[in-house]
N, CA, C and O atoms as a GROMACS GRO file, in nm:
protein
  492
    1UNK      N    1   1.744  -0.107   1.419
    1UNK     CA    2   1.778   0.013   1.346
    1UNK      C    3   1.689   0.126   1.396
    1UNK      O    4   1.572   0.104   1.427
    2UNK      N    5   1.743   0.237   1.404
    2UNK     CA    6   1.642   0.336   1.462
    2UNK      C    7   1.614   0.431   1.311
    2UNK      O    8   1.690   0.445   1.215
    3UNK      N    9   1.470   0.489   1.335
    3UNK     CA   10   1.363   0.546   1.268
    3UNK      C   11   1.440   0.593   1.147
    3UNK      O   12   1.414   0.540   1.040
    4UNK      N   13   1.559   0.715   1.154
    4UNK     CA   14   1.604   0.717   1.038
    4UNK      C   15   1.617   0.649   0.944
    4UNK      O   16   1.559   0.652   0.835
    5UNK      N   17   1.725   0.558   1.000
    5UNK     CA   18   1.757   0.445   0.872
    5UNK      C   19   1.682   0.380   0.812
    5UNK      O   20   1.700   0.381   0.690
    6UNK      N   21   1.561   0.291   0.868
    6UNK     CA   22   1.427   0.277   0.849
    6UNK      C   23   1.340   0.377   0.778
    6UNK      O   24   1.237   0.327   0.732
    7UNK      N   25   1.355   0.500   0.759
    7UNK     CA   26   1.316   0.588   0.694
    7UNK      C   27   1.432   0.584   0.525
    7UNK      O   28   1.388   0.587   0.411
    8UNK      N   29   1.509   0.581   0.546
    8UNK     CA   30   1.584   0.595   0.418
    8UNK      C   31   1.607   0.464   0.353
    8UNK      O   32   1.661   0.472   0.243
    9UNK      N   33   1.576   0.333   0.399
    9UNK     CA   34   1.559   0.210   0.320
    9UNK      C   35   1.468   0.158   0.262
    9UNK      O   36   1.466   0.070   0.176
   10UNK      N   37   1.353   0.242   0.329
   10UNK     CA   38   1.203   0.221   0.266
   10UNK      C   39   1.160   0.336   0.181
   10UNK      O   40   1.096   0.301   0.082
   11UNK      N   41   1.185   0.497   0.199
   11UNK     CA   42   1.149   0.574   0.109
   11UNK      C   43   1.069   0.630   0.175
   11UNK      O   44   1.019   0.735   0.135
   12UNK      N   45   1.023   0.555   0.338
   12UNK     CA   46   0.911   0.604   0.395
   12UNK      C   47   0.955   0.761   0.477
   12UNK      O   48   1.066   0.785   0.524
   13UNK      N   49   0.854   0.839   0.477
   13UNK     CA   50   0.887   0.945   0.583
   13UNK      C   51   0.900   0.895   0.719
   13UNK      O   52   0.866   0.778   0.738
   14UNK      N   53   0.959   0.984   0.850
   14UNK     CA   54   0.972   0.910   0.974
   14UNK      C   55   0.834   0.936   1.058
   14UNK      O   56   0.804   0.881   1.164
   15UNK      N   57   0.761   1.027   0.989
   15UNK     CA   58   0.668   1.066   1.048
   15UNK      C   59   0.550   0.958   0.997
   15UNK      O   60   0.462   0.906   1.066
   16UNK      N   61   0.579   0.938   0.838
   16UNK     CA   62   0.454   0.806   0.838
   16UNK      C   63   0.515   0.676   0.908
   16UNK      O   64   0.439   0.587   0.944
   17UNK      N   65   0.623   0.670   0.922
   17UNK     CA   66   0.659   0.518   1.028
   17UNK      C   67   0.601   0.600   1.160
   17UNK      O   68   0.662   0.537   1.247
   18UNK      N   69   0.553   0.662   1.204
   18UNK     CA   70   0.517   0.698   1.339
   18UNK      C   71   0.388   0.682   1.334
   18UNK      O   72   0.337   0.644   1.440
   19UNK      N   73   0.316   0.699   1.240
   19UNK     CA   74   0.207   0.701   1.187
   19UNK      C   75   0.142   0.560   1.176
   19UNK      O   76   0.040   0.532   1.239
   20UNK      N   77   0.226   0.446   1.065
   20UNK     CA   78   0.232   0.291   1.110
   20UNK      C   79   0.242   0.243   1.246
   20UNK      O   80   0.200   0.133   1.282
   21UNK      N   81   0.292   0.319   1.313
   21UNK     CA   82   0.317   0.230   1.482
   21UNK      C   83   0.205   0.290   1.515
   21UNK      O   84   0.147   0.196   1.460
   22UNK      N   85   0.104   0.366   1.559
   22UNK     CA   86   0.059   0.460   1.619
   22UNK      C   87  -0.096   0.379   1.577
   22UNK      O   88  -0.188   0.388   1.658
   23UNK      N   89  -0.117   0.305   1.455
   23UNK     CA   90  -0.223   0.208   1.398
   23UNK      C   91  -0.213   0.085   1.417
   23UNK      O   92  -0.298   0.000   1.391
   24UNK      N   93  -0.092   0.068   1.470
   24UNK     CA   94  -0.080  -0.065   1.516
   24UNK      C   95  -0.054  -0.176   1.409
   24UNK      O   96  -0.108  -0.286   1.420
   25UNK      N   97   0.057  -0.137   1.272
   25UNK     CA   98   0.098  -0.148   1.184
   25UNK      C   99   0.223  -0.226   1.158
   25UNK      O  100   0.256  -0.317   1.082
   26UNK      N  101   0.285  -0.151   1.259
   26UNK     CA  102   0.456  -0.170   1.276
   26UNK      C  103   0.485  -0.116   1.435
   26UNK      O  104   0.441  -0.020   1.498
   27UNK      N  105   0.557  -0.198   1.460
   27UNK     CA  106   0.590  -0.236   1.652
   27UNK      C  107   0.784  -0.189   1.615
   27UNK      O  108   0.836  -0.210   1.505
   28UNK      N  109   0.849  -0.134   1.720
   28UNK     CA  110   0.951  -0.089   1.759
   28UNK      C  111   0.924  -0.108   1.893
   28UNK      O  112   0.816  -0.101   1.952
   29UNK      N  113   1.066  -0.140   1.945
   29UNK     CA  114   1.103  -0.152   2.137
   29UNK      C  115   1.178   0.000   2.153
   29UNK      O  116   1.247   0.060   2.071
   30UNK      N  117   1.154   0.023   2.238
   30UNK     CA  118   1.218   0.153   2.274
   30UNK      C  119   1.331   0.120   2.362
   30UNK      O  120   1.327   0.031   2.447
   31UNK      N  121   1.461   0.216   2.330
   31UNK     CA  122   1.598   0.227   2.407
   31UNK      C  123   1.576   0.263   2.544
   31UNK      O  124   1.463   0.297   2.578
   32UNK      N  125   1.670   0.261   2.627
   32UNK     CA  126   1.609   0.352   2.797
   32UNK      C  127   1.630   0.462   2.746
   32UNK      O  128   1.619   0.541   2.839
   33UNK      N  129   1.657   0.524   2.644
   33UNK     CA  130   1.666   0.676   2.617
   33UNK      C  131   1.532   0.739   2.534
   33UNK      O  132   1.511   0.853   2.493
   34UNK      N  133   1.447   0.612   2.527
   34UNK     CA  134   1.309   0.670   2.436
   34UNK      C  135   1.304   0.640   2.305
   34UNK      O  136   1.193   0.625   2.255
   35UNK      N  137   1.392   0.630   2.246
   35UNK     CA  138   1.447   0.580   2.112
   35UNK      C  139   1.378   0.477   2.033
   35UNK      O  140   1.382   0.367   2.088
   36UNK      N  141   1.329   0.479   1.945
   36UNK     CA  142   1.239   0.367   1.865
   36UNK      C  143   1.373   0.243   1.833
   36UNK      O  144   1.492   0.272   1.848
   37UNK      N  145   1.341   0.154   1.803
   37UNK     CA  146   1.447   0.108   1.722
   37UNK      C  147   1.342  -0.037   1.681
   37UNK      O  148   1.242  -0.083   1.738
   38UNK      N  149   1.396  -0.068   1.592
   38UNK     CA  150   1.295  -0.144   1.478
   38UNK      C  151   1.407  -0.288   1.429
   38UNK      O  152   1.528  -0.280   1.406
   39UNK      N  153   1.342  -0.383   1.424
   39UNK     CA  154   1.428  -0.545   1.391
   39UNK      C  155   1.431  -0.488   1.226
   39UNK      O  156   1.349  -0.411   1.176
   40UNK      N  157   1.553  -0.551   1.158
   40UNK     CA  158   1.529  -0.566   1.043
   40UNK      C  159   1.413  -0.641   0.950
   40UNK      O  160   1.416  -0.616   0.830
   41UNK      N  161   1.334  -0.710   0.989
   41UNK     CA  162   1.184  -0.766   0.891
   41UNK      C  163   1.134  -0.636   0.879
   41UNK      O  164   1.073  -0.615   0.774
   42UNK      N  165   1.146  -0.505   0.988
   42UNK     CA  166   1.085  -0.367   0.982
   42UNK      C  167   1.061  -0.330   0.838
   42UNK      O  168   0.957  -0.282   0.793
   43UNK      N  169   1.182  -0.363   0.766
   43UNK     CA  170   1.190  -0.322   0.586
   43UNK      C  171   1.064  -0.386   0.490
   43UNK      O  172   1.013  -0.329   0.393
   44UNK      N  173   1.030  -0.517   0.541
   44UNK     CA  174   0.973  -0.580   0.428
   44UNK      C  175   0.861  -0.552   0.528
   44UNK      O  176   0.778  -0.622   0.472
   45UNK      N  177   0.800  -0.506   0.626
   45UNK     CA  178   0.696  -0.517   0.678
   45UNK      C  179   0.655  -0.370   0.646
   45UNK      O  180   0.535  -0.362   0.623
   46UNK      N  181   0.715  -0.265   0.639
   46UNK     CA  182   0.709  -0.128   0.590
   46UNK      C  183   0.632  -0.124   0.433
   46UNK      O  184   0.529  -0.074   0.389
   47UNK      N  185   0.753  -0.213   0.371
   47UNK     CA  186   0.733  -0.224   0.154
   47UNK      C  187   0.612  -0.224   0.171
   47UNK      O  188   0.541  -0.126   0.152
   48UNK      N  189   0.557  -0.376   0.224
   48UNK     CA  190   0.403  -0.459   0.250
   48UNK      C  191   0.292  -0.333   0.301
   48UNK      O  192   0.183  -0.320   0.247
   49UNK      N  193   0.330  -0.262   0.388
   49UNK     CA  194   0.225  -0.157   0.404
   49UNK      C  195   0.207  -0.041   0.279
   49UNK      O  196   0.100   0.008   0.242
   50UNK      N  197   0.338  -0.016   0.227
   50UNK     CA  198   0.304   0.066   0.090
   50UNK      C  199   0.247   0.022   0.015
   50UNK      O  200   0.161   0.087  -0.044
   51UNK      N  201   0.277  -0.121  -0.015
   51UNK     CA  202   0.180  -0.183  -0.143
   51UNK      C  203   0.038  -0.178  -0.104
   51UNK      O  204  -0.043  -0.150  -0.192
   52UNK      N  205  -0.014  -0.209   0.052
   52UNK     CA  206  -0.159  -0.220   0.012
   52UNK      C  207  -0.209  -0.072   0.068
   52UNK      O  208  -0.332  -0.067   0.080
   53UNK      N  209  -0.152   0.027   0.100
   53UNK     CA  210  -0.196   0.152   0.072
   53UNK      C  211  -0.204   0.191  -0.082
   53UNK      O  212  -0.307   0.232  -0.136
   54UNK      N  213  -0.088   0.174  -0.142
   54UNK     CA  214  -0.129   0.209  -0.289
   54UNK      C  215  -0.237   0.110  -0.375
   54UNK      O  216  -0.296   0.137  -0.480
   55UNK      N  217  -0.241   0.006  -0.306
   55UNK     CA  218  -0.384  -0.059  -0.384
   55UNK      C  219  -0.457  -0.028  -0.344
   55UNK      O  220  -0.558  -0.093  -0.370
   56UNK      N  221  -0.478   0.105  -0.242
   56UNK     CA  222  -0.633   0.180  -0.224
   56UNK      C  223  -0.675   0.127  -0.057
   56UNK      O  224  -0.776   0.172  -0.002
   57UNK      N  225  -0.574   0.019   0.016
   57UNK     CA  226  -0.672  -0.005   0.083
   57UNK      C  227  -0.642   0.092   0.217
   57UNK      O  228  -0.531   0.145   0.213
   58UNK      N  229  -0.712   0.120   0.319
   58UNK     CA  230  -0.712   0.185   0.433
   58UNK      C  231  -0.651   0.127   0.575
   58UNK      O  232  -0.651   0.005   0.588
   59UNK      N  233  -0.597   0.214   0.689
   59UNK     CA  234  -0.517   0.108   0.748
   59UNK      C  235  -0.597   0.048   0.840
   59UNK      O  236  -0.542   0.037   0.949
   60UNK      N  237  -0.710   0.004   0.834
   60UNK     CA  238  -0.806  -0.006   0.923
   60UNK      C  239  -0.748  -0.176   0.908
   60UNK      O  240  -0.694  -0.256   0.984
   61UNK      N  241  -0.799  -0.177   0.748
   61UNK     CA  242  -0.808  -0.309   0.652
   61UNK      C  243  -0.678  -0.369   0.632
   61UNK      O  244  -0.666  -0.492   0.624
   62UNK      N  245  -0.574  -0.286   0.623
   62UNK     CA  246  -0.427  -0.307   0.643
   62UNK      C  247  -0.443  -0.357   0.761
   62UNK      O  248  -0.460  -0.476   0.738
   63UNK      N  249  -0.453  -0.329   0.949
   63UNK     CA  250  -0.444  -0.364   1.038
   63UNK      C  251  -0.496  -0.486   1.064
   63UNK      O  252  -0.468  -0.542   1.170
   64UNK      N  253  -0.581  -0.547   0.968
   64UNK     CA  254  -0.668  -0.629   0.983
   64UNK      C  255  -0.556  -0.770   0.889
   64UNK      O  256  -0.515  -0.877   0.934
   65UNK      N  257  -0.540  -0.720   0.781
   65UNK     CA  258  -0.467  -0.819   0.694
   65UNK      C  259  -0.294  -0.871   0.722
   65UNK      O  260  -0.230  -0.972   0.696
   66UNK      N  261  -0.266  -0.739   0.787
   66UNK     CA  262  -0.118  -0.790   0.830
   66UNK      C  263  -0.064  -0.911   0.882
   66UNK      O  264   0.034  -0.958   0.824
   67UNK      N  265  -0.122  -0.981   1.002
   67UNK     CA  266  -0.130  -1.108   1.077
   67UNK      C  267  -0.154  -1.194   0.986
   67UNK      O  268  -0.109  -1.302   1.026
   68UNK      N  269  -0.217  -1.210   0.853
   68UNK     CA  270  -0.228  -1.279   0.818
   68UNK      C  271  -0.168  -1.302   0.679
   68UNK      O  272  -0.212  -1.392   0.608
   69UNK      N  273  -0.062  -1.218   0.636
   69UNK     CA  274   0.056  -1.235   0.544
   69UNK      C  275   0.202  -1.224   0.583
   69UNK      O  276   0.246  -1.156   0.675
   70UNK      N  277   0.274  -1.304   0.498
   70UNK     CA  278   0.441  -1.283   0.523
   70UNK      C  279   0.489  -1.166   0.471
   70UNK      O  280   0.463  -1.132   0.355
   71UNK      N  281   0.583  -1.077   0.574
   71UNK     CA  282   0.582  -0.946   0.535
   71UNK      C  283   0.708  -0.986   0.401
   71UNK      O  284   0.712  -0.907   0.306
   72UNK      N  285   0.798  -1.097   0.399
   72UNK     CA  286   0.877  -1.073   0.310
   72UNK      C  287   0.847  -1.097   0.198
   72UNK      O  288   0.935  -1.066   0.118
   73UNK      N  289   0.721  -1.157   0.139
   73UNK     CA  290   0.668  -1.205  -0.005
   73UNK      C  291   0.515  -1.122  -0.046
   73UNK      O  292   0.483  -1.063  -0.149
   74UNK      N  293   0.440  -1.149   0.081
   74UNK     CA  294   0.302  -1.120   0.119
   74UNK      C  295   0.222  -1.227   0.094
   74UNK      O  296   0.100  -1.228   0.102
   75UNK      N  297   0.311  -1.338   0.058
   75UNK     CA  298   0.189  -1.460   0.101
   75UNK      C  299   0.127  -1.467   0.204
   75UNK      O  300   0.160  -1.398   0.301
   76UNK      N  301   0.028  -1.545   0.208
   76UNK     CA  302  -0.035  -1.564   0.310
   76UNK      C  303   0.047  -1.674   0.430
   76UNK      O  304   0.103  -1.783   0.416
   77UNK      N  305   0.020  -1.583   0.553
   77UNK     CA  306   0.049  -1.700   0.642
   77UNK      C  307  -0.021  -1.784   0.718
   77UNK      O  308  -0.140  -1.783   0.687
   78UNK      N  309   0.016  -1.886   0.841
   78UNK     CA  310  -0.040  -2.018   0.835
   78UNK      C  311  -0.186  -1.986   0.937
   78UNK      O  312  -0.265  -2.072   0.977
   79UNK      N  313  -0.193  -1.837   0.964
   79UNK     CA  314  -0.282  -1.780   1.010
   79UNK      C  315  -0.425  -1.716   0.917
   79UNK      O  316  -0.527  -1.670   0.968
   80UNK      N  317  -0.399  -1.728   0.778
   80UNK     CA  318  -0.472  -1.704   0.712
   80UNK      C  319  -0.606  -1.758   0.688
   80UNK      O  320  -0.626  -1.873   0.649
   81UNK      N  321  -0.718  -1.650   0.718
   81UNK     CA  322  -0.833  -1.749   0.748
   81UNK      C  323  -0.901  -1.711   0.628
   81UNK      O  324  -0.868  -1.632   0.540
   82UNK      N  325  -1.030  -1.803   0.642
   82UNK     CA  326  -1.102  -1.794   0.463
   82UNK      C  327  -1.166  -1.661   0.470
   82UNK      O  328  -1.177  -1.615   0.356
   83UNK      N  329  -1.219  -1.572   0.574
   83UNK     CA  330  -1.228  -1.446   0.577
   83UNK      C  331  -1.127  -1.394   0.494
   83UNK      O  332  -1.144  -1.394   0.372
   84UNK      N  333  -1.030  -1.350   0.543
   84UNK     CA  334  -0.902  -1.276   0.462
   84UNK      C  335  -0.920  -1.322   0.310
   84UNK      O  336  -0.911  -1.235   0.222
   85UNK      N  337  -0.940  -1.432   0.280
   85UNK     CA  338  -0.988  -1.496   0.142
   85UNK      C  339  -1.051  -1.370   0.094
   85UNK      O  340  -0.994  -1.272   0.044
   86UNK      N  341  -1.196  -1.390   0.120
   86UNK     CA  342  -1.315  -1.299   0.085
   86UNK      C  343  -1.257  -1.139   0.088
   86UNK      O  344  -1.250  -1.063  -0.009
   87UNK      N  345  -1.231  -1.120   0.186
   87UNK     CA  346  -1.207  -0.943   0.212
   87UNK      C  347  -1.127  -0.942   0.108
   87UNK      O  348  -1.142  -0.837   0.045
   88UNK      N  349  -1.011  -1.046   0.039
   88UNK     CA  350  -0.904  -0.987  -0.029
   88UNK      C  351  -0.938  -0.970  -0.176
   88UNK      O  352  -0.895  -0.874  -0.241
   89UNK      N  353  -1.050  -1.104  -0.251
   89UNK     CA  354  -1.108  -1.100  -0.317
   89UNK      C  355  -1.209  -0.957  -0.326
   89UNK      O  356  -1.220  -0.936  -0.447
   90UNK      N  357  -1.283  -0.856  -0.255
   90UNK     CA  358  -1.354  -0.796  -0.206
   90UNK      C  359  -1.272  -0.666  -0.287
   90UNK      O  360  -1.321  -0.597  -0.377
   91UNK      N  361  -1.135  -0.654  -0.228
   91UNK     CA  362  -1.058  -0.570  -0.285
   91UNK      C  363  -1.005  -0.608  -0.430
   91UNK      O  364  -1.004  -0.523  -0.519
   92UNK      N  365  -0.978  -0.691  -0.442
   92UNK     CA  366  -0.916  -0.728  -0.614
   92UNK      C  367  -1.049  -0.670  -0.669
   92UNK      O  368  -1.015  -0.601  -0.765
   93UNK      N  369  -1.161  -0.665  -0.656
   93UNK     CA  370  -1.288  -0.705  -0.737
   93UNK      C  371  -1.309  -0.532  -0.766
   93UNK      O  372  -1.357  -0.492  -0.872
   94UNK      N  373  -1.272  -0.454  -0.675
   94UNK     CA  374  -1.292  -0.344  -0.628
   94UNK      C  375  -1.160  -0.236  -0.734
   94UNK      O  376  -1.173  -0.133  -0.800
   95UNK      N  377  -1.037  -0.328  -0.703
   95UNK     CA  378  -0.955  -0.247  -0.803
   95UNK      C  379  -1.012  -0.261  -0.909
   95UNK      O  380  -1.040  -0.162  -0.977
   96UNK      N  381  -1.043  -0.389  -0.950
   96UNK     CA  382  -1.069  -0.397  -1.103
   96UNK      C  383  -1.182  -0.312  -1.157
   96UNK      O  384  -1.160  -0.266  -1.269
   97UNK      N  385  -1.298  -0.282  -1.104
   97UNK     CA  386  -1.345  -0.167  -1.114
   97UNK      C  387  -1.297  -0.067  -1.157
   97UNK      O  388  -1.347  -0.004  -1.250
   98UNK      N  389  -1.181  -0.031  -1.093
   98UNK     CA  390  -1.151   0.081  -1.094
   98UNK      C  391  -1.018   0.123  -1.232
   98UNK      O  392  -1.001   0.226  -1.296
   99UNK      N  393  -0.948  -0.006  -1.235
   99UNK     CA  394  -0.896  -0.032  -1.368
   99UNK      C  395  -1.018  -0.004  -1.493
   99UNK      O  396  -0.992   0.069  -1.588
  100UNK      N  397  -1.122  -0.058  -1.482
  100UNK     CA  398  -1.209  -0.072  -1.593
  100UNK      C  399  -1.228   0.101  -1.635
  100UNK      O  400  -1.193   0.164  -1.734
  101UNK      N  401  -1.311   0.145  -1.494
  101UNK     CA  402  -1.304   0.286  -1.528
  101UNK      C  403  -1.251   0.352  -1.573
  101UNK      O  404  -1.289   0.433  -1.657
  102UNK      N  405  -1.109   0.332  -1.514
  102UNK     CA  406  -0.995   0.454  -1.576
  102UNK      C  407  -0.970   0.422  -1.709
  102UNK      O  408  -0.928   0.498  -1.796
  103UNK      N  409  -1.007   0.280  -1.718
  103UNK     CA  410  -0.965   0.273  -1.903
  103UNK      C  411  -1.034   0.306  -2.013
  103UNK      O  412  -1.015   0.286  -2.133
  104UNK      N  413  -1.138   0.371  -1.938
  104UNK     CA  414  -1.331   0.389  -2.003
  104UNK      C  415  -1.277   0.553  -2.002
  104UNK      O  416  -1.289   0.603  -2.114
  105UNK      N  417  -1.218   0.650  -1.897
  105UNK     CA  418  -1.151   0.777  -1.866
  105UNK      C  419  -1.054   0.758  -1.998
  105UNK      O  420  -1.104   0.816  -2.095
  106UNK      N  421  -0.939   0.697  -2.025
  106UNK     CA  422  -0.858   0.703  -2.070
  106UNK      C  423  -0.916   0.724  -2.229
  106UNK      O  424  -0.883   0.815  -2.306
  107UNK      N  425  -0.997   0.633  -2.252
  107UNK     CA  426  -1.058   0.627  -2.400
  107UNK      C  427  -1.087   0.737  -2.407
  107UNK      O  428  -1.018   0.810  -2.478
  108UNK      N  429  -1.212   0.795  -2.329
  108UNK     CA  430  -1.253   0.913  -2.386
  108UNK      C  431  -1.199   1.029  -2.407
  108UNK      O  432  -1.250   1.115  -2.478
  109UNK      N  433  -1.055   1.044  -2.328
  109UNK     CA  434  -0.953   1.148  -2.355
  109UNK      C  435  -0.869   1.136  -2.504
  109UNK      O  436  -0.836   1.224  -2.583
  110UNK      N  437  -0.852   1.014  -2.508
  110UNK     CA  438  -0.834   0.939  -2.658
  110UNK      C  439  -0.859   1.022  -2.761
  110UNK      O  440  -0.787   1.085  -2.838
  111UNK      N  441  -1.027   1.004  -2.741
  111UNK     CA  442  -1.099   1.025  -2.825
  111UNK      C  443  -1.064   1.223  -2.889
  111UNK      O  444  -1.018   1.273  -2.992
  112UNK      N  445  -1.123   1.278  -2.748
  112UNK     CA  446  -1.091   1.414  -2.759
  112UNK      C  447  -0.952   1.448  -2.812
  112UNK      O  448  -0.941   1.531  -2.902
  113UNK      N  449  -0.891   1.412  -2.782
  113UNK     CA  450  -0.702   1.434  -2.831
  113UNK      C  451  -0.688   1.380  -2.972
  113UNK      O  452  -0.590   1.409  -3.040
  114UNK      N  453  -0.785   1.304  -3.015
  114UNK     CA  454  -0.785   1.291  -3.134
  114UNK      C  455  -0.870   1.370  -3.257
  114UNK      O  456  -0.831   1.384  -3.373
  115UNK      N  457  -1.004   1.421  -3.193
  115UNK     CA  458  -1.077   1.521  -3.284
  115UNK      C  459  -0.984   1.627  -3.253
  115UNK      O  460  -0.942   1.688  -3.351
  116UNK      N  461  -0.938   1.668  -3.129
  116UNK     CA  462  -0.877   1.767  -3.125
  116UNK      C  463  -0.781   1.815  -3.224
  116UNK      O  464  -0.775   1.932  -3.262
  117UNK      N  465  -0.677   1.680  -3.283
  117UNK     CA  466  -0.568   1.721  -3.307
  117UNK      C  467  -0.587   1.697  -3.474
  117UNK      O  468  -0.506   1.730  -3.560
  118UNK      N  469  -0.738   1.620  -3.494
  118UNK     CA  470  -0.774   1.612  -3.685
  118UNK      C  471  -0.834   1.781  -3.699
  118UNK      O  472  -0.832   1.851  -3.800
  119UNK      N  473  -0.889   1.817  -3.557
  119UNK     CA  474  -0.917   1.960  -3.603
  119UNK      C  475  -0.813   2.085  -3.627
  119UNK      O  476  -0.816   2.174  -3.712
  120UNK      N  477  -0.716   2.057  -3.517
  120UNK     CA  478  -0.655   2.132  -3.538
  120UNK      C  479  -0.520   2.175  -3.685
  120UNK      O  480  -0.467   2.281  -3.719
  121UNK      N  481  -0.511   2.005  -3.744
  121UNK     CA  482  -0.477   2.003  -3.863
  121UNK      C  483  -0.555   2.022  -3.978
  121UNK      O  484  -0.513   2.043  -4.091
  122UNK      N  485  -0.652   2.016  -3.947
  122UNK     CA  486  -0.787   2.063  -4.093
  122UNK      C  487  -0.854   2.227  -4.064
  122UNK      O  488  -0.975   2.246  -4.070
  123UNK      N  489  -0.788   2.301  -4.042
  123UNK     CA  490  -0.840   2.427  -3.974
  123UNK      C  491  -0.970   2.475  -4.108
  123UNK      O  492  -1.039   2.575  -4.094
   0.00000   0.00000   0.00000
């Protein structure tokens, strides 16, 4: 499939799929006309890069973890070494942090939205 369509099945821009190949993310063969064109796994190997960008991680760490998950589930594959273990643990440990925080953020807005709004009814 070339870049468009690949662009409109994933949601991705064509410029961040250029962006994935260019990190060594996602691989396309080129036409004799220059033309990207991409196997269908392209889709679930695309999803798999959104998910662990939106879990924060960078494509350094993405480039690093790819080889070693199935792009259609994200299990691990038979390449998965106990490194990838650790690094992945490394990151769970790291969101959760960051869950904790925001829920520590969230309270205290809570809080304010709530004197706010006993004050603003008790004038």
């Amino acid at each position: 499939m070339r870049i468009g369509e690949l662009a409109r099945r994933t949601g991705v821009s064509e410029r961040s799929l250029r962006y994935y190949e260019q990190q060594g993310l996602l691989a396309a063969d080129r036409t004799p006309g220059g033309q990207r064109e991409y196997p269908e796994r392209a889709v679930d190997r695309v999803i798999r890069i959104q998910e662990l960008f939106a879990a924060g991680l960078h494509s350094k760490k993405i480039a690093q973890l790819l080889p070693c998950m199935r792009d259609a589930d994200g299990g691990p594959s038979e390449i998965a070494t106990p490194q990838l273990v650790a690094d992945l643990a490394a990151e769970r440990d790291r969101i959760d942090r960051m869950m904790t925080e925001l829920a520590n953020s969230r309270g205290v807005l809570d809080e304010v939205i709530k004197a706010a709004h006993q004050e603003s009814a008790n004038p």
